[in-house]
Every structure is written in C-alpha cells, then in structure tokens.
MARVO-898913 format. One line per 5 residues: number of its first residue (from 1); their letters; for each residue z, x, y of N, C-alpha, C. Coordinates in steps of 0.2 Angstrom, whole numbers, plus 2048, in hexadecimal, padded with zeros to 3 digits. Each point is the difference from the previous one (the first is absolute). Example, Ala and Ser with C-alpha at 12.3 -4.5 7.8 and 13.67 -1.06 7.14 Angstrom:
1) as) 827:842:7E4:800:7FC:806:800:804:806 ~ 7FC:7FE:805:801:804:806:803:7FC:805
END
This chain:
1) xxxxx) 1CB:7FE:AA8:804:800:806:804:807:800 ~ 7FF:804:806:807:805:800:807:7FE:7FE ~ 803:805:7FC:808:7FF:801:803:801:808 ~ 805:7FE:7FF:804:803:805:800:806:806 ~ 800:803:7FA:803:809:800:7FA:7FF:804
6) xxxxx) 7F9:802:7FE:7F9:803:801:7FE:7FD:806 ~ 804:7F9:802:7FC:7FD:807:801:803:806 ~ 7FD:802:804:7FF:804:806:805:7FB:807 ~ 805:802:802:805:7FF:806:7FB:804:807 ~ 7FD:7FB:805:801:802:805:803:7FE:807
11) xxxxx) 804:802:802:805:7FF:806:7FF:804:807 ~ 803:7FD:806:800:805:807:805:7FF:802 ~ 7FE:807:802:80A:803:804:7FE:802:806 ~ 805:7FF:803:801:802:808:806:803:802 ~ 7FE:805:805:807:803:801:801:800:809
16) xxxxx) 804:7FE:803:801:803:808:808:801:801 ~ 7FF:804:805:807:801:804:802:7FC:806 ~ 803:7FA:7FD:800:7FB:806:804:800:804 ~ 804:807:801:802:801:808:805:7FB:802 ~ 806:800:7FB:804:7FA:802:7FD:7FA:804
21) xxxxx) 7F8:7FE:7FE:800:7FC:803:800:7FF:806 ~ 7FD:805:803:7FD:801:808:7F9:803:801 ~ 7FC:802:806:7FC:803:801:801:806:800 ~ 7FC:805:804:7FF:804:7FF:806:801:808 ~ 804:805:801:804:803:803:804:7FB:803
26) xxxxx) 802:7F8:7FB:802:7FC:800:7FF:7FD:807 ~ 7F9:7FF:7FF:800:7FA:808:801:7FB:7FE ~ 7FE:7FC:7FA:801:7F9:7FE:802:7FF:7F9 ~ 804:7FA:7FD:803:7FF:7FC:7F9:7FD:7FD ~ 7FC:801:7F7:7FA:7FE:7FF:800:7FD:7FB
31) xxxxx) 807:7FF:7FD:801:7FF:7F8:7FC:7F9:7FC ~ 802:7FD:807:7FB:7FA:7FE:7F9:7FF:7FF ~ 7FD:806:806:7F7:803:7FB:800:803:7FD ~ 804:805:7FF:802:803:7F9:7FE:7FE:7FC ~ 803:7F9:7FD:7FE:7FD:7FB:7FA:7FA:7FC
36) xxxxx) 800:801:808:7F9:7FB:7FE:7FA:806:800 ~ 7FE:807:802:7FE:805:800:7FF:801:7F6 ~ 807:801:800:801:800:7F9:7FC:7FB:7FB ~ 805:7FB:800:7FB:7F8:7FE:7F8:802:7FE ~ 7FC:801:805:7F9:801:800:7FE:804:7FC
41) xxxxx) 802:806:7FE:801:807:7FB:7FF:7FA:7F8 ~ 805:7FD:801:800:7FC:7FA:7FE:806:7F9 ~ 808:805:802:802:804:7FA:806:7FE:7FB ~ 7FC:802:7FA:807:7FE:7FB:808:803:800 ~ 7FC:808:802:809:804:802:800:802:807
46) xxxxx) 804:7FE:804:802:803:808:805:806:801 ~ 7FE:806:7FE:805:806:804:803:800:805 ~ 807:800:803:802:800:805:805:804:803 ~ 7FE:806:807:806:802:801:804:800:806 ~ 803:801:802:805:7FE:805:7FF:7FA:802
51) xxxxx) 803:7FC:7FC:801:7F9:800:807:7FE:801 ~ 801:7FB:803:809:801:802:804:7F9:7FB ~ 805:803:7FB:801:7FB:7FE:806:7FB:804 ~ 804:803:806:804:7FE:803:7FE:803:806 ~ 802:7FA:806:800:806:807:803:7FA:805
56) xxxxx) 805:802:802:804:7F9:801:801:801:809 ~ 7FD:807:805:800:7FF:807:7F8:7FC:800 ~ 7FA:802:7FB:7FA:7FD:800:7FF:7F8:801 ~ 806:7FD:7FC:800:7FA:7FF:804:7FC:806 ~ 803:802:803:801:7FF:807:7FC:801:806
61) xxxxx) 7FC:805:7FE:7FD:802:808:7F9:7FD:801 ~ 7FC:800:7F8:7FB:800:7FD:7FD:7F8:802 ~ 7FA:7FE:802:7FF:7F8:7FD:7FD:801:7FC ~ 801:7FA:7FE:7FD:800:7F7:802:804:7FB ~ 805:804:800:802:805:7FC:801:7FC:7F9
66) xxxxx) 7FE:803:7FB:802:7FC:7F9:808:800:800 ~ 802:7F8:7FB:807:800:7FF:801:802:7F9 ~ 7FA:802:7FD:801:805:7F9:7FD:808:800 ~ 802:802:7FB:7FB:808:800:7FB:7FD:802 ~ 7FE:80A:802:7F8:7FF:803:7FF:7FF:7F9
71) xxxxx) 7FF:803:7FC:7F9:7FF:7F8:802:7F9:7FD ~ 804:7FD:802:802:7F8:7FE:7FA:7FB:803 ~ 800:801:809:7FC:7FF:803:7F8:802:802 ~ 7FE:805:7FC:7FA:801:7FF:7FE:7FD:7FA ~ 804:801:7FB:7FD:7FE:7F9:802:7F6:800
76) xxxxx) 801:800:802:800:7F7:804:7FE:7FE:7F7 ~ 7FD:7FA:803:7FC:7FC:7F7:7FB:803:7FD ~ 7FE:807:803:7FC:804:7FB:801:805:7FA ~ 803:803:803:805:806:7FA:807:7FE:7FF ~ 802:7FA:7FB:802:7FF:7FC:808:806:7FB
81) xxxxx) 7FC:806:802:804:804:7FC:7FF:806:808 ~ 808:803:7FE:803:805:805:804:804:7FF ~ 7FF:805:802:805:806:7FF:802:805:806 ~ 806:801:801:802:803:806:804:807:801 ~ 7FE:806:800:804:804:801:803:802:806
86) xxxxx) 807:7FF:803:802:805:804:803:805:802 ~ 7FC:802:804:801:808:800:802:803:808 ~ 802:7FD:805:804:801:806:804:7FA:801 ~ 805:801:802:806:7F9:802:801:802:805 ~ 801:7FD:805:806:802:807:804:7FB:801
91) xxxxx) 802:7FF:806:807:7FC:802:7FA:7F9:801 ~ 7FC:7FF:802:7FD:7F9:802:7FA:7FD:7F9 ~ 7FF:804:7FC:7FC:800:7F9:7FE:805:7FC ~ 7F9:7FE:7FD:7FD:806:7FB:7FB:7FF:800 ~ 7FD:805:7FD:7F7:7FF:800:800:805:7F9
96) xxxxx) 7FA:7FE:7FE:7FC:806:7F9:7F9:7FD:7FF ~ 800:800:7F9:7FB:7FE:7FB:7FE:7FA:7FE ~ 7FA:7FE:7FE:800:7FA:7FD:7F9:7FD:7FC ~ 802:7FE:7FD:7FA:7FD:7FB:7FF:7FA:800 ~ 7F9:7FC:804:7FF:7F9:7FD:7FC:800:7FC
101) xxxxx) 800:7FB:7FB:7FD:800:7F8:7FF:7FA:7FE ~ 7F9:7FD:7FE:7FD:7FB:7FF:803:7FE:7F6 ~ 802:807:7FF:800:802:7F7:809:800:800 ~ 803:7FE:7FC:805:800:7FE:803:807:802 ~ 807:801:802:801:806:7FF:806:7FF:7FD
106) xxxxx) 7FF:804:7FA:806:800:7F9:803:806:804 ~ 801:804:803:806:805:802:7FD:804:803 ~ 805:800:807:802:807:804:804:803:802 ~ 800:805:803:806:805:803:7FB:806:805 ~ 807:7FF:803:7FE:805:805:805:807:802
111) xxxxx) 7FB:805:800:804:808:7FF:7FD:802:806 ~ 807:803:802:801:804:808:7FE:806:7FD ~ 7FA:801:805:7FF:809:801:7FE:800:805 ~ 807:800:805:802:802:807:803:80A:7FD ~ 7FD:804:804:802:805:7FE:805:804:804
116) xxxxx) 7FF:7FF:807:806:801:804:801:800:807 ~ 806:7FF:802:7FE:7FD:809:800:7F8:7FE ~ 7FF:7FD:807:800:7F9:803:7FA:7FD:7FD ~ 7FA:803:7FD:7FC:7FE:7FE:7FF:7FC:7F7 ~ 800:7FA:801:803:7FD:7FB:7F7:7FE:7FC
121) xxxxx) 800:7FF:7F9:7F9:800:7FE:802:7FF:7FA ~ 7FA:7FB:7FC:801:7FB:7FC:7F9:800:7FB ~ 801:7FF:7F8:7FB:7FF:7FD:802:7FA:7FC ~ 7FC:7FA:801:801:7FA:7FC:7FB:800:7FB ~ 803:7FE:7F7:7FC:7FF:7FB:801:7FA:7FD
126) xxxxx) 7FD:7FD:7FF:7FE:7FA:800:7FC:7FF:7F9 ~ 802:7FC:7FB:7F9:7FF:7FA:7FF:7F8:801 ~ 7FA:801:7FF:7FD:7F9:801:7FB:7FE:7FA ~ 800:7F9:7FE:7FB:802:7FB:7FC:7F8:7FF ~ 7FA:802:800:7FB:7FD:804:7FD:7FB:7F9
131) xxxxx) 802:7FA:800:7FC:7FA:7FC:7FC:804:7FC ~ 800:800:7FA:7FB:800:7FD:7FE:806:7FD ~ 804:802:803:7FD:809:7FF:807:804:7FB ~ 7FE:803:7FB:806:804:7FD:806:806:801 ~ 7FD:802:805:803:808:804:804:7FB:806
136) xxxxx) 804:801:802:803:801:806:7FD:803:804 ~ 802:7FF:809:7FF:805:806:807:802:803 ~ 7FD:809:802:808:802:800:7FB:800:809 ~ 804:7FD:805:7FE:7FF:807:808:805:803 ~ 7FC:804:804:805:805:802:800:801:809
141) xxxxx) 803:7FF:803:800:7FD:806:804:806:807 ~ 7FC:806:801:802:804:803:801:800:807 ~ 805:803:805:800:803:807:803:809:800 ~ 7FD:802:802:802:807:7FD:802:805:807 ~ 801:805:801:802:803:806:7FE:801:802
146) xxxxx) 803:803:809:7FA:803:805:800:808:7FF ~ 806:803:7FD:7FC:806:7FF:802:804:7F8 ~ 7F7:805:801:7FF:800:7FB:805:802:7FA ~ 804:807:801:803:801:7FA:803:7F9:7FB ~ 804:7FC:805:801:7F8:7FE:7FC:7FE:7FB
151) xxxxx) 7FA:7FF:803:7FA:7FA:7FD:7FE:805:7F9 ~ 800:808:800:800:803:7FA:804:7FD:7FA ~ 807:801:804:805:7FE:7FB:7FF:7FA:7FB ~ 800:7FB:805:7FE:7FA:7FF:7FB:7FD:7FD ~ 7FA:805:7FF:7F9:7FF:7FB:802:803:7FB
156) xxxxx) 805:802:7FD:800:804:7FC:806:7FB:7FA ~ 804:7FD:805:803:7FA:7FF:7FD:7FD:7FC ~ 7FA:7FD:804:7FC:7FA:7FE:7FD:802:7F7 ~ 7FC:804:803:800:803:7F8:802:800:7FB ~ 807:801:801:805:801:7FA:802:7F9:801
161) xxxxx) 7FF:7FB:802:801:7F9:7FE:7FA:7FD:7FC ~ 7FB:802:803:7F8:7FE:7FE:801:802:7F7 ~ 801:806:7FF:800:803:7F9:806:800:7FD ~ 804:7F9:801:804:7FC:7FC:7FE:7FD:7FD ~ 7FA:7FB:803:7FC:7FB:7FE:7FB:800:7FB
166) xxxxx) 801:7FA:7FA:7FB:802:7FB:7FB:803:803 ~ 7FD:804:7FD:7F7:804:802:7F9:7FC:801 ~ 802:7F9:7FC:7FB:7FD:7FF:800:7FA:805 ~ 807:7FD:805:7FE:7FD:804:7FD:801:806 ~ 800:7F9:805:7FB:801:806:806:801:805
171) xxxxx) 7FC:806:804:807:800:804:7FA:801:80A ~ 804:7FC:803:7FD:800:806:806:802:807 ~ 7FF:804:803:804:805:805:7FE:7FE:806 ~ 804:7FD:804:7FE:800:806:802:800:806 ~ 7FF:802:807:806:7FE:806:7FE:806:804
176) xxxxx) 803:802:804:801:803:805:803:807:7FF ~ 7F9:805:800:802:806:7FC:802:805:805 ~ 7FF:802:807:801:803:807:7FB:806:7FD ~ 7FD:803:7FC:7FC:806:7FE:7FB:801:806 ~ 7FF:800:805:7FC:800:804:7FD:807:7FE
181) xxxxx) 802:806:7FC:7FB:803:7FD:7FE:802:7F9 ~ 802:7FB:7FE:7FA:7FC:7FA:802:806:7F8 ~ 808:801:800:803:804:7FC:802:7FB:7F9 ~ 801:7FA:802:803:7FC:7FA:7F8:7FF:7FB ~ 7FB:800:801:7FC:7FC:7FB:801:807:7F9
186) xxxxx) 7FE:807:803:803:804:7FA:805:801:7FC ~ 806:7FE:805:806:800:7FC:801:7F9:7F9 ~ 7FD:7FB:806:7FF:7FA:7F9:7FF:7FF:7FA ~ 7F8:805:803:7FB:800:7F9:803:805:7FC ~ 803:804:800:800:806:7FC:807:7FF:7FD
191) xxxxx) 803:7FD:802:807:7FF:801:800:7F8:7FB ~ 7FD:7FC:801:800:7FA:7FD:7FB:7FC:7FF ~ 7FA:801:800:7F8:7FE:7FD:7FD:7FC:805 ~ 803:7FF:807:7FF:7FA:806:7FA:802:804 ~ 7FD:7FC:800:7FA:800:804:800:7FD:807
196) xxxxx) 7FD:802:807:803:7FB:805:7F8:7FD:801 ~ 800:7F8:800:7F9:7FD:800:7FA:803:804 ~ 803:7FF:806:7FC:803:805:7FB:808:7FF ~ 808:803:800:7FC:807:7FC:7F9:800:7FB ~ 804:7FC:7FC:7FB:7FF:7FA:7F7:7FD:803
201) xxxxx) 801:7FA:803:7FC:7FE:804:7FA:801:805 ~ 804:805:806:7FB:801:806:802:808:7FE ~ 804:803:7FE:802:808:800:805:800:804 ~ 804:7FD:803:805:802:807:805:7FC:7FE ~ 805:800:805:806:7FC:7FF:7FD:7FA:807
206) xxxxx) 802:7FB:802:7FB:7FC:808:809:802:803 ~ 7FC:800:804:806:7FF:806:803:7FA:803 ~ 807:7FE:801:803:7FB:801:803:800:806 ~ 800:806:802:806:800:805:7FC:803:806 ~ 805:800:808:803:7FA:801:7F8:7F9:801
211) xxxxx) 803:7FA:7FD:7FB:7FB:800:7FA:7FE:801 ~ 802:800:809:7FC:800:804:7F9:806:801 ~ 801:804:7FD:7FB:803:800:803:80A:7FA ~ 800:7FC:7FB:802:804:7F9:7FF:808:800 ~ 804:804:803:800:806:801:802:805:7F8
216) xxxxx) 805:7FE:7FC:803:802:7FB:800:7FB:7FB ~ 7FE:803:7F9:800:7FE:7FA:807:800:7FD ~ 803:7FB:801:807:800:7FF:801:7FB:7F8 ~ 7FC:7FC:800:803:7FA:7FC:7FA:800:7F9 ~ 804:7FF:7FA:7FD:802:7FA:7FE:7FA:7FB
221) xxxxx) 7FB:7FE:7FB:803:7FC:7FB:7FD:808:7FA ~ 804:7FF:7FB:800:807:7FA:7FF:7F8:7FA ~ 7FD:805:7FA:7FF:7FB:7FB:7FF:803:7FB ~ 802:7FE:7FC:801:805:7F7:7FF:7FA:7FB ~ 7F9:801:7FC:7FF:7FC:7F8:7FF:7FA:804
226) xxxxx) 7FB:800:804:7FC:7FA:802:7F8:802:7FF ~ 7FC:7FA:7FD:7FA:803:7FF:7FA:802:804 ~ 804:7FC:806:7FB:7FE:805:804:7FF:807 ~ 7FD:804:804:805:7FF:808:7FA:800:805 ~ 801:7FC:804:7FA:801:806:807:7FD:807
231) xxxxx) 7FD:805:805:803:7FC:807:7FC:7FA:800 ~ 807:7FD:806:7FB:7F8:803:802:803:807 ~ 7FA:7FE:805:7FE:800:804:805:7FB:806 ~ 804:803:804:804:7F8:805:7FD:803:805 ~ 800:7FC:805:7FE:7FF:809:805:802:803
236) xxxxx) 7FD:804:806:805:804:805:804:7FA:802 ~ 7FC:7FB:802:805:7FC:805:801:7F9:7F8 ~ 806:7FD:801:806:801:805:805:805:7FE ~ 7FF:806:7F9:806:804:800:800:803:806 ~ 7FC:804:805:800:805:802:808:7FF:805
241) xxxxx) 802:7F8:800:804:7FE:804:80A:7FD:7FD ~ 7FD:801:7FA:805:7FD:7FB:805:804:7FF ~ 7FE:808:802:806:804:7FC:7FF:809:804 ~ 803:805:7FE:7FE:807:803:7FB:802:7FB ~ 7FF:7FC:7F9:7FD:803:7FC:7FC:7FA:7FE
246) xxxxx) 7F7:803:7FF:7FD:7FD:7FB:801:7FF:7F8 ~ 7FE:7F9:7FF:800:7FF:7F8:7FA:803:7FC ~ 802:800:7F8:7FC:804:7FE:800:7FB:7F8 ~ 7F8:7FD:7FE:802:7FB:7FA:7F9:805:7FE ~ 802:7FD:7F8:7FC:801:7F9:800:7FB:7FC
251) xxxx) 7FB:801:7FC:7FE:7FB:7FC:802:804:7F8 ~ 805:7FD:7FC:7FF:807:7FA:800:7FB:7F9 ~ 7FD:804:7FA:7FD:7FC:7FA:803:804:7FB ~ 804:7FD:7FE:804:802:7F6:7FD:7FF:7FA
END
C-alpha cells in the first residue's frame, strides 16, 4: 500500500463572478440558480468574487433575498468550510471574496491591493488541506482592476505572496483577472512558476465575458506543483444567465 505522502489527491475548483448575485445588467435577482448551477459542478473548491457579504437595501427590495451572506447561502450543506474576504463596504453593505471548501480550511487572511481611487480590490489566501494527502493547498481567490497599471501592481503583489510560500506546496490562483489582454500569464510564470490551465490546455486563455456571448478572456484559474491539470467542460445554459461572467472549472491532480 502507498504511504500517505505518495498518494495522488484529485480535486475540482470552480471559479465565477456572481455579480452580487444578479444577472447580467441586473435584470433579475438569480442567486437561487446560482446555486443550484453550482451544486451540479459538484466542486470541491468554489472561487467567488463579488459576492455580498452584507446588503441591507437588497434584503428589503429583493424577494427572496438571503437572510445570511451570499457565500453562506451558496455554500448551503455543501461546502462546509468558508472564507470571506472584504474588500468594498458602503453605507448599506460589502462585498469581496470568497472561498467555499469541501477540505478544511486551517487559515485565511485577506490582503488589500486596492491601489488607488474608489476602486477597492481584494486577494483572499486561504490553505486548505485536503484528507489524506500530506501538503496543504494554498487557494488564493482574486478580483483584480480595471485598469492596467493597477492590475500590474497587483500581479506583482500576488507574486510576492505566492513566493512566501514553501516551494514545494500546491498552490491554486483563481478569479476574476480583468486582463482582457492576456499580460498577467507572463508576469505569473516568470514571476511565480503559475500556469493558467487553459493556457496550458487548448493554447489560449477561453473567454468569459460578457456571458451571454463571451467576448473577453477575463476570468483565470493559475496552478503551481500540481501533476496534472486538465479543464472541465460546463454548458452555456444555464450560466450564460446566472451572472455578467461565465464560470471556468478544472479538474487538478497532487
């Protein structure tokens, strides 16, 4: 029998930008297919970004508005374990990051790399460590800026957290990158040894955005010291309805 150490961990992660929880140009409130959407992915990690941890005009105006966080509410009796970063607050709530986790999660924190202006931006790290298997996962849970200089900064950030981390663990990156010109896969790799699946996969980054008919490659998962990565394939409908952005999952093997 293998030990421990040598046994092979495979898990799938998922990442969307659920749009506090609305459609696209907010015609309808969809949280509730949101996560039966979810559900059906039947992934072990869910990346989440702009998810509202508070929103107290929503819960009045809203039917069916959840009485707890959204990521409380999506992770329902599946995902067990959660973590939440935020990263806007206003007078009526907040929104940021979020991790649901079928794997324990021993510790998170979350580090603002808002760099300047009204635009507030959030990288959530998270270690998870998955049954059975001897390494930890460090699950790093991005939304990054809309303009470039920013999202430089801010990849550059990531990095210098990524290579804090022992060398030898698995480290999985993922969220809502705004790169529409596909500048961040060099900075990662060279910067911090990340691979984006996709890339790796078909050659390209896929396009996610906007939903309904995916114009810009916006949305990322990056992976470091995994042996084996392959995308999973999901159906246009019902995301194309669920949010501005399509999801993007993987299958990846320790």
């Amino acid at each position: 029998m293998p030990s421990t150490s040598d046994t092979p961990i495979a898990f799938k992660a998922l990442t969307v930008n659920v749009h506090k929880g609305f459609s696209s140009f907010n015609r309808r409130f969809v949280l509730h297919e949101l996560r039966d959407a979810v559900r059906q992915v039947g992934t072990d990690l869910v990346f989440l970004q702009e998810v509202h941890g508070a929103q107290r005009r929503h819960a009045q105006r809203v039917a069916n508005f959840p009485q707890v966080p959204q990521y409380e509410f999506l992770a329902d009796e599946i995902w067990h374990q959660h973590a939440y970063g935020r990263n806007a607050v206003y007078d009526n709530g907040d929104h940021g990051n979020a991790l649901l986790s079928k794997f324990p999660i021993v510790h998170y924190e979350n580090h603002d790399i808002s760099i300047s202006g009204p635009e507030r931006r959030g990288m959530l790290h998270c270690i998870v460590q998955p049954p059975g298997h001897h390494l930890p996962v460090h699950a790093i849970c991005v939304h990054l800026g809309l303009q470039e200089g920013h999202r430089q900064k801010q990849l550059q950030l990531a990095c210098r957290l990524i290579n804090t981390l022992p060398a030898n663990e698995p480290v999985v990156m993922a969220g809502d990158f705004n790169d529409w010109r596909g500048r961040a896969h060099r900075v990662l790799h060279d910067g911090a040894g990340l691979c984006e699946v996709f890339v790796q996969a078909l050659g390209r980054a896929v396009r996610t955005f906007p939903a309904s008919m995916p114009v810009l490659a916006l949305d990322r998962i990056y992976v470091r010291n995994a042996a084996v990565h392959s995308p999973l394939v999901l159906p246009k409908k019902p995301w194309n309805k669920l949010s501005d952005h399509a999801p993007l999952a993987a299958e990846i093997l320790l």
